[in-house]
C-alpha positions in Angstrom: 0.0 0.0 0.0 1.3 3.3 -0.8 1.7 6.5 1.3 -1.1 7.8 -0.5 -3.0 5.0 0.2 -2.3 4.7 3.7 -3.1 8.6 4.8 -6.4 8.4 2.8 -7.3 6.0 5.2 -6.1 7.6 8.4 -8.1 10.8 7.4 -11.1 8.6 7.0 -11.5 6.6 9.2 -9.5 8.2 11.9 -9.4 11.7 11.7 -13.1 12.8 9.6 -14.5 10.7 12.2 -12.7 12.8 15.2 -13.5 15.7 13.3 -17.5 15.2 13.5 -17.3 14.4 17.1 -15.5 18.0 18.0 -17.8 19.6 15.8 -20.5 18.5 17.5 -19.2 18.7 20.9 -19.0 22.4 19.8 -22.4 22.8 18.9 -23.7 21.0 22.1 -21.7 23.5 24.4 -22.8 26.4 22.1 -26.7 25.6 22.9 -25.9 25.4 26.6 -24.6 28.9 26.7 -27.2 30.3 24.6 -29.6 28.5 26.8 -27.9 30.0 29.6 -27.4 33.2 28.9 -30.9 33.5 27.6 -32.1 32.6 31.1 -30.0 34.6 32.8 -30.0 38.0 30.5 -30.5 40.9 32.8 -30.9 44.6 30.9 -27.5 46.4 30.6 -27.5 49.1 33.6 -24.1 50.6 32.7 -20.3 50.1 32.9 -19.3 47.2 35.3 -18.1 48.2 38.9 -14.4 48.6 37.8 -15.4 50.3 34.7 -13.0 53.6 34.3 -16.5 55.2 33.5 -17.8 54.1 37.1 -14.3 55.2 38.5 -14.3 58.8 37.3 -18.2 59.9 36.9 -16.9 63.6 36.7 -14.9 63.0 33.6 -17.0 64.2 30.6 -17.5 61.3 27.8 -15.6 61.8 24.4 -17.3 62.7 21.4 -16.7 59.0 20.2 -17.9 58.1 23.3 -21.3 59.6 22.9 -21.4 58.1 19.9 -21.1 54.5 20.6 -23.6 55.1 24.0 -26.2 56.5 21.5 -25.7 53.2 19.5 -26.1 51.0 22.4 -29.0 52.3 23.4 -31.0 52.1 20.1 -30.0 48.7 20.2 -32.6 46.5 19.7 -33.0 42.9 22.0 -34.1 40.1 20.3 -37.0 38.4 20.1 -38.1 36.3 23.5 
């Protein structure tokens, strides 16, 4: 059997077989955390405790800044 022969079969029956297991491995962990974070979404209430924007409240926001707030708030949620 040749070289050629013998990785065709190694990819085959070894490796595409491996392959299809990770890949759905992935997609099993990917619906638990959609399932979870979909129980546990909570509306967004501002920067996190540590947040530099938390920290220094008398520091004006940046024109950019403003900018991306005004786009997070027209964001829309998705469907329930």
């Amino acid at each position: 059997m040749s070289i050629r022969g013998i990785r065709r079969i190694a990819v085959d029956r070894i490796l595409h077989p491996v392959w299809e297991g990770l890949v759905a491995l992935g997609m099993l962990y990917l619906a638990g955390e959609l399932m979870r974070s979909e129980r546990s979404a909570q509306p967004l209430t501002g920067p996190a405790e540590s947040h530099p924007e938390r920290l220094r409240p008398d520091i004006p926001l940046t024109s950019q800044e403003r900018k991306l707030a005004r786009q997070l708030e027209r964001r829309v949620d998705p469907p329930v």
